[in-house]
N, C-alpha and C positions, 0 to 999 in steps of 0.2 A: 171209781174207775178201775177199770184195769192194769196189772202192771206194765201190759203194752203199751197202753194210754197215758204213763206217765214219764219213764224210760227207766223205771225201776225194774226192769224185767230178770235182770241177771244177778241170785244172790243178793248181798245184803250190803247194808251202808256201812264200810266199814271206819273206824273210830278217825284213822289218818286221813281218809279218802276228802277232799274238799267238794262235797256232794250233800244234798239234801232234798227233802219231795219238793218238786218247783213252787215256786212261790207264787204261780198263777194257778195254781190249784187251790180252789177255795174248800174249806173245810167245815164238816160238821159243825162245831165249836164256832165257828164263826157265823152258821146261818141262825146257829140258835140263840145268839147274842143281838140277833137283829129282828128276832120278838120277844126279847125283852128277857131274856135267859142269864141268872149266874153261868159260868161254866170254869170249872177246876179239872184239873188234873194231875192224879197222885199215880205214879212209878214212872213204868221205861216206856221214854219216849221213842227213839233208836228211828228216827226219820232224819237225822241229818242236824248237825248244830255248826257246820265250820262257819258260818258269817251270823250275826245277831241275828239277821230276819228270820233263821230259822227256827228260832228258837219256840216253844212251846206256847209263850207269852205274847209271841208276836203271829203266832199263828191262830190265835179266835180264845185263847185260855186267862182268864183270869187273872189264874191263881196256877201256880205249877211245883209240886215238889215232888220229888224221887232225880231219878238217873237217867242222863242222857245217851248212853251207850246199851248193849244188849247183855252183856252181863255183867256182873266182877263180885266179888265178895261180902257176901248177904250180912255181915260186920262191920268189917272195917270199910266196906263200897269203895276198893279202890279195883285198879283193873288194867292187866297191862295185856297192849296190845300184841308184843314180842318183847324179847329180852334186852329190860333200860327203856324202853316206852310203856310206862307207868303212870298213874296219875290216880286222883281222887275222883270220883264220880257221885255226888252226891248235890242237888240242887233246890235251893228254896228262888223260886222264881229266875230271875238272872242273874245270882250268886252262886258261889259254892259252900251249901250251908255247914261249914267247919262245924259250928254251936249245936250239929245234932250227930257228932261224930263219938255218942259214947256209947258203940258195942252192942247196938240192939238191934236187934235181925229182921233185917227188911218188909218180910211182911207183916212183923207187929207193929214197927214202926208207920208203917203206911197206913195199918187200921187205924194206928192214934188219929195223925192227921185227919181222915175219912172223919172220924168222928167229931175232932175239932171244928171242921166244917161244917158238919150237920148240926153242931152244937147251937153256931153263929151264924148261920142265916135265918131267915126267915120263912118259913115253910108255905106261907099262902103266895110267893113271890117263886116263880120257876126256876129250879136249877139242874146242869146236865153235870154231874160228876162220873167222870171220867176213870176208871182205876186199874191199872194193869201191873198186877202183881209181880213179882220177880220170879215166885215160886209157880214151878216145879225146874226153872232151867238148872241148866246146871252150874256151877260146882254147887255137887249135892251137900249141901249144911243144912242142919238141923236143930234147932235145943231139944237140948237132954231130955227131957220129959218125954215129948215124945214118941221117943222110941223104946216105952215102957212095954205099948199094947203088940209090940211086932219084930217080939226076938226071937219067935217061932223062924221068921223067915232067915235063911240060911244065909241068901244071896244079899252082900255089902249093898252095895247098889240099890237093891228093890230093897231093901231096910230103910235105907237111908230118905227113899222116894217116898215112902207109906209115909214115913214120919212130917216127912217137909207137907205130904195132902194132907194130911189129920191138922195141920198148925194151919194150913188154908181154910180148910174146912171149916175148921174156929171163927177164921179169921172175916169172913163169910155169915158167919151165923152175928157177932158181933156188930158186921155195917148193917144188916137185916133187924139185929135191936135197937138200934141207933137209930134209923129208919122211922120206926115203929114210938120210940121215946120220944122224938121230935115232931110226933106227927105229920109226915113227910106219906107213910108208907101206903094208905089210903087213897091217893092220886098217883103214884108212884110205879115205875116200869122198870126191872129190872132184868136184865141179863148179862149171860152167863155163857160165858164162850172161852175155846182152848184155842190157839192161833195156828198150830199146825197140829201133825199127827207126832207120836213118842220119838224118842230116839234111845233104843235096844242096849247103845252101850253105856248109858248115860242113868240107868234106871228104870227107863220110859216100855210100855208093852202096848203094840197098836193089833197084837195075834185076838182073834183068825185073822188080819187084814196080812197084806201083804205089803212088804218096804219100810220104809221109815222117813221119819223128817226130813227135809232137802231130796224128798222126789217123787215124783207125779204119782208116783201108786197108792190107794187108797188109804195104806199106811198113813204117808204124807200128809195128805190132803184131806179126808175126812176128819173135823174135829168134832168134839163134843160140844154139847150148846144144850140152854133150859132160858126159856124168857117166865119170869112168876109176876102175878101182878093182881090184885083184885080188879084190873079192868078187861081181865081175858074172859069173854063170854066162853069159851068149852075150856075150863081147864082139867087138869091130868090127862090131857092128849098125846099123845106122840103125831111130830109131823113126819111125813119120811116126802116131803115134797121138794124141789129144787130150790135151796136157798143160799146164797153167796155173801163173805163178806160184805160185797160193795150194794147186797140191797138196803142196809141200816141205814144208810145217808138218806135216800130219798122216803125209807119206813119213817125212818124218825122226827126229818123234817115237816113230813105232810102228817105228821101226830100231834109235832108241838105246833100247828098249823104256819110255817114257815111257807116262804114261797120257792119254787125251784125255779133257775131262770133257764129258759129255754132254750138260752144256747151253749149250755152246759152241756153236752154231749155228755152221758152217765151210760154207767154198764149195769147198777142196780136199777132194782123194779122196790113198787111198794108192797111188801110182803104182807102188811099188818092180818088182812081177813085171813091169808093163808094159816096164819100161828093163831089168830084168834076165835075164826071161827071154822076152820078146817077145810078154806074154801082152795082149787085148785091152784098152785101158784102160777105167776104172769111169766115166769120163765120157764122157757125149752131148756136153754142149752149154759154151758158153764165153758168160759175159756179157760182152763186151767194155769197155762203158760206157754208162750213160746219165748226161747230163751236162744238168741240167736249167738251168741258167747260162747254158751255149755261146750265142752270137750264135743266134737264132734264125732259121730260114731263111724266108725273104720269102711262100714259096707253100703254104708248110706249111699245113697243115689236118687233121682228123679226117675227113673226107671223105675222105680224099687215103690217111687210113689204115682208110679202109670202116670208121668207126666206133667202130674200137678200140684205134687209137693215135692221138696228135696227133703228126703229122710234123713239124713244126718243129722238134720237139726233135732234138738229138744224139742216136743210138744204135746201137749193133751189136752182136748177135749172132750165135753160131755154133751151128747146131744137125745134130749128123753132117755131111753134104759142103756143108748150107746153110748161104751168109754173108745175112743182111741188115743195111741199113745204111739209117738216116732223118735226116732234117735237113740240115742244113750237116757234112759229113765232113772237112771241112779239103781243106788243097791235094792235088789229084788227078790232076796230070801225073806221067809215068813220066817219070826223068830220065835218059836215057843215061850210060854213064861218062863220066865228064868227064877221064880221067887225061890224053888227049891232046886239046888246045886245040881242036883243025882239024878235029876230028870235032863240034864244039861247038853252037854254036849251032842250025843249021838243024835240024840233024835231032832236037834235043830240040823244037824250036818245030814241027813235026812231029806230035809226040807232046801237045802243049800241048791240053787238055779245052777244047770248046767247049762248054759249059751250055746241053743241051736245055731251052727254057724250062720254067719252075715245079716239074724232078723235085726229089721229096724221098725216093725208097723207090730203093733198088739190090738185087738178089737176085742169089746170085752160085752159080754149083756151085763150090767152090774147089780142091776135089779134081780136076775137070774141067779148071780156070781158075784155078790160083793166083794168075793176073795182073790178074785184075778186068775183062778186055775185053769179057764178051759179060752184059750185063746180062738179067736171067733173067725180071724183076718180072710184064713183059704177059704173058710166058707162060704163070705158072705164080701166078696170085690164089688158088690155095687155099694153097700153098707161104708164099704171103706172108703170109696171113692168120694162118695157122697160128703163121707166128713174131711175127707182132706180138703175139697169145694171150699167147706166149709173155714178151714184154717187158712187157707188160700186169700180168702174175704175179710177174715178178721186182719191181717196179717198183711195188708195194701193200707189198714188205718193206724198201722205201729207207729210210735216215734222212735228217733235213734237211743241205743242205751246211753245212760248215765252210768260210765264206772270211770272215773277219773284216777290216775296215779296217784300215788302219797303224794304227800305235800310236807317236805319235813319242818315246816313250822308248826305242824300239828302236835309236837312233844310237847306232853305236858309240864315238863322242865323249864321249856320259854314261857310255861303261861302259868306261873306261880305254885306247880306240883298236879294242879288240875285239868281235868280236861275241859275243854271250851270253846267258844268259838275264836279262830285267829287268824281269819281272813280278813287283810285291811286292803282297799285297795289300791291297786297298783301307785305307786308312789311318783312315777314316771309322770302316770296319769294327771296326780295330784297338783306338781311342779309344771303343769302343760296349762292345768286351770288358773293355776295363782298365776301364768303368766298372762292369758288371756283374759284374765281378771283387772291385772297392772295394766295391757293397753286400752282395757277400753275406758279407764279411769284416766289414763292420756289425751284418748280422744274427747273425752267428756272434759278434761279442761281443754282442750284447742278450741273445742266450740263454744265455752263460753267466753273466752278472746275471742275468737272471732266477732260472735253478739257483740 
């Protein structure tokens, strides 16, 4: 689903926030457990943990180890969210597994697990493991080693980032022998997906694309992806067709022949023929996000969107080779590599967006223009119109966001140094049941006096 569809649409769950994906949202993991599916999952989870039900385990998973939060320290895995809200983040099912807190950096520790599991199941018996690495986010850490192949590169940062790929990479080639040892890998579907686009200060380069992680420009939102499998009839293909996170639910489902129920309103399609035999995909259009939260942009108006949308607001979508984008899009210079220092400055300050005053609409060919340069909007006002229609419609089936205040029983201080869930409820509540609990055991004796 979409993040309209779910009220996740603004930013991210953060660690305090008493917030998680709703709990009538049925999940992957869960449909594939009900044809007979193992399903594990190894790293970060970052969908929300403050009350148990959210938890990974009670969400359709097995088996769960890694980190509940979206980042903290690929060693020691602790993670504060501000200064004195600190805490451990590190999880064996619904624990916090202390016993595996000795100093081993995150993605090799996750490959152990991975393999442990493949080790101990049974391969003629179906399993979905799950594995979302820590690497590449940031705080950029690395082991030593290596950053043997890549002291050519000047810039800290993109050193630091080569090094942490080359340890994934590994790490990658490892669940793939694993795979293959266990004989798994023969029936076996694998991919391979980045969640968002780089971020420029962080290590990350999305050039030629334009923007970065946290906003609609292709920077952002374009990720990397390869599915490998001995069961892909064209392989060594490239797709360049429309395919979105949320079509994997129903791809994957209707592959391990699960059932979808129909009144599950879904925003994925089943892409399988599209990856495997190059056949056109069942999607037009892509809702990028509307994010009705976002900082509001200064000259927005409904004017501005002839009527039928207010521009101010955040949003993007993609309909066939059209991109439109309204509001405040986030940051929108293109950043040159930065791996070599002296190519640096100038010529990314070059590139630096000077804000024609008051725009709020961008229309893009992308197919054309992957790069965002040649703005389309005066050209082509029925083009525009046509997709703000469009945003107009998707945007009548939103739910309200989800971004709730802190909740300061979320320190990890109250809850043993870690983070976890520690939403109990309301006690008020509690004391309201035990009393309505007490009279109707009063009345249940009156009436058996009376009998």
């Amino acid at each position: 689903r979409y993040q309209i569809h779910t009220g996740l649409q603004h930013s991210i769950i953060r660690p305090t926030q008493p917030n998680c994906l709703p709990l009538d949202n049925v999940t992957l993991p869960q449909k594939l457990k009900e044809v007979g599916y193992s399903t594990h999952m190894v790293g970060k989870w970052h969908l929300g943990f403050y009350r148990r039900e959210c938890m990974p385990t009670q969400r359709g998973f097995d088996t769960f180890f890694g980190s509940l939060l979206g980042s903290g320290d690929y060693y020691t895995h602790f993670k504060c969210d501000s200064p004195g809200i600190c805490g451990y983040d590190l999880y064996e099912n619904d624990n916090a597994a202390w016993d595996h807190d000795n100093g081993i950096y995150s993605t090799q520790m996750y490959t152990q697990k991975v393999q442990q599991i493949l080790a101990s199941h049974n391969p003629r018996k179906p399993i979905f493991l799950y594995i979302a690495y820590q690497a590449v986010h940031s705080p950029l850490q690395a082991p030593g080693k290596y950053f043997e192949h890549y002291r050519s590169i000047n810039n800290i940062n993109r050193r630091r980032y080569a090094a942490m790929l080359a340890c994934l990479d590994e790490a990658i080639n490892n669940v793939t022998l694993a795979l293959k040892k266990h004989g798994y890998y023969e029936n076996s579907i694998i991919i391979y997906s980045s969640d968002n686009g780089g971020q420029p200060m962080a290590g990350g380069s999305n050039w030629p694309l334009r923007g970065s992680k946290g906003t609609y420009w292709e920077g952002g939102i374009r990720a990397v992806g390869f599915v490998h499998s001995p069961l892909l009839k064209n392989k060594g293909s490239v797709c360049k067709e429309l395919v979105h996170i949320t079509d994997w639910f129903p791809t994957l489902i209707t592959l391990a022949e699960g059932q979808i129920d129909e009144e599950i309103q879904l925003d994925g399609y089943d892409i399988w023929e599209t990856i495997s035999e190059g056949r056109r995909s069942p999607r037009v259009d892509i809702l990028h996000n509307i994010d009705p939260i976002y900082t509001k942009a200064k000259n927005g108006s409904w004017a501005a969107g002839y009527g039928i949308w207010n521009t101010a607001i955040q949003s993007a979508i993609r309909v066939n080779h059209w991109k439109l984008l309204t509001g405040n899009p986030g940051y929108s210079d293109w950043v040159p590599p930065q791996a070599f220092s002296n190519a640096g400055p100038n010529r990314w300050h070059n590139e630096r967006v000077s804000w024609s005053a008051g725009k709020t609409v961008w229309l893009f060919n992308i197919t054309a223009d992957p790069y965002e340069r040649v703005d389309l909007s005066a050209r082509y006002p029925d083009v525009v119109k046509q997709l703000l229609r469009r945003l107009s419609q998707f945007n009548k089936t939103a739910v309200p966001v989800r971004y709730p205040p802190k909740d300061p029983r979320s320190n990890p201080k109250l809850n043993g140094g870690v983070w976890g869930p520690w939403f109990k409820e309301d006690d008020k509540k509690k004391k309201s049941d035990k009393s309505k609990g007490a009279n109707k055991q009063k009345k249940n004796k009156n009436k058996k006096k009376a009998n």
